[in-house]
C-alpha positions in Angstrom: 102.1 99.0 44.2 100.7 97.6 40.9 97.7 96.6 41.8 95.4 99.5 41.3 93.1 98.6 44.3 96.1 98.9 46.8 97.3 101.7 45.2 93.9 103.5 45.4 93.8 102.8 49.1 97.5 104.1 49.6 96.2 107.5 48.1 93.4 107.7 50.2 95.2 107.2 53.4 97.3 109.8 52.4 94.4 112.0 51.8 92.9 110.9 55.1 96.2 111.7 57.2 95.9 115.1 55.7 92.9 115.8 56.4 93.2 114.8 60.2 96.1 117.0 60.3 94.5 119.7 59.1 91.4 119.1 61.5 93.7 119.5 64.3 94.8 122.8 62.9 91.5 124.2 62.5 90.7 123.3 65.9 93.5 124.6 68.0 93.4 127.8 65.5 89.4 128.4 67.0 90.6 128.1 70.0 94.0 130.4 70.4 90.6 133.0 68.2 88.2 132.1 70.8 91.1 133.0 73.6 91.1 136.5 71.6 87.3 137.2 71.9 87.0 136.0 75.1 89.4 139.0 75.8 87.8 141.3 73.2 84.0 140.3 75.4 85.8 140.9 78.3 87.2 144.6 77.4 83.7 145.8 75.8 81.8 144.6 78.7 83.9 146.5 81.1 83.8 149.4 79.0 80.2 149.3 78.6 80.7 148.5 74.7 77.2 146.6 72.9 78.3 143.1 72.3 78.2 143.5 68.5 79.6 145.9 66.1 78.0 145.5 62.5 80.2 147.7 60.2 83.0 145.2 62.0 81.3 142.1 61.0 80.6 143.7 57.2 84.4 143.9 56.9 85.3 140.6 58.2 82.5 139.2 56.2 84.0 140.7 52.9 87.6 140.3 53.8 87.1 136.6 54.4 84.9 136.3 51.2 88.0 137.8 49.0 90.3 135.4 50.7 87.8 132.5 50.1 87.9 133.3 46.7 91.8 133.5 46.4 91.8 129.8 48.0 89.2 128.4 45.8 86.8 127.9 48.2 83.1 129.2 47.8 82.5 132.7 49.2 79.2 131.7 50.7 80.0 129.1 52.6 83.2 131.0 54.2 80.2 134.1 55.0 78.0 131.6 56.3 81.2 129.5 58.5 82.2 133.6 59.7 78.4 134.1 60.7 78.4 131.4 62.6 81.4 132.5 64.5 80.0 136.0 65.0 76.7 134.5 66.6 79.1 132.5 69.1 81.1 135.1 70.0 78.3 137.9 70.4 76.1 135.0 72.6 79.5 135.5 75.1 80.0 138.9 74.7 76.0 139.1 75.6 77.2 136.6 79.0 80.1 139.2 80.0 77.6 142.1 79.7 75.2 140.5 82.1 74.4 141.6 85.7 76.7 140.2 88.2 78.4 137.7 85.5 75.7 135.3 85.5 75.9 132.5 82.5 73.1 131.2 81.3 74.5 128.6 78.7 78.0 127.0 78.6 80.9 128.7 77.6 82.8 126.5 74.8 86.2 126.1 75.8 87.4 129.5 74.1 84.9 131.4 72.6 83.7 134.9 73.5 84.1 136.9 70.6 84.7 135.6 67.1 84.0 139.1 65.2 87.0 140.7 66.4 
């Protein structure tokens, strides 16, 4: 490929194909978590655990910000992507705590507890 036009739109194809792959990954890697804190819900409502545990959440939070900055990618956005996950998972964690398993919302495909 000479022509620098074609050659531009062969790179971003590649780049493109990449990024779908790696779409893919993230997706089916939330949902074999979600499958985990659906469990983790599961356990702590049984056991009459709270839904949330802060000083877990701290550590996540700081453990994932150390590996964002290993993989170049900014520390706040990878403690505000975990905070998301932790208000998802503590929404199901509230569900399985509820009298006689009533759910108010949806349950996305997966998700319960994200902390853990």
């Amino acid at each position: 490929m000479s022509d620098p036009t074609a050659r531009a739109a062969a790179l971003l194809k590649d780049h493109r194909d990449s990024i779908d792959r790696l779409d893919a990954i993230l997706v089916f890697t939330l949902a074999e978590r979600f499958k985990h804190t659906r469990a983790v819900g599961k356990l702590k409502a049984e056991h009459n655990l709270p839904p949330s545990d802060p000083a877990r959440e701290d550590q996540q939070i700081a453990r994932l910000q150390g590996l964002a900055k290993e993989a170049d990618l900014d520390p706040d956005f990878a403690r505000e992507f975990l905070n998301f996950i932790i208000e998802e998972v503590i929404r199901h964690h509230k569900k399985h705590s509820e009298p006689s398993g009533s759910k108010k919302h949806s349950e996305p495909s997966g998700s319960t507890d994200t902390k853990e």
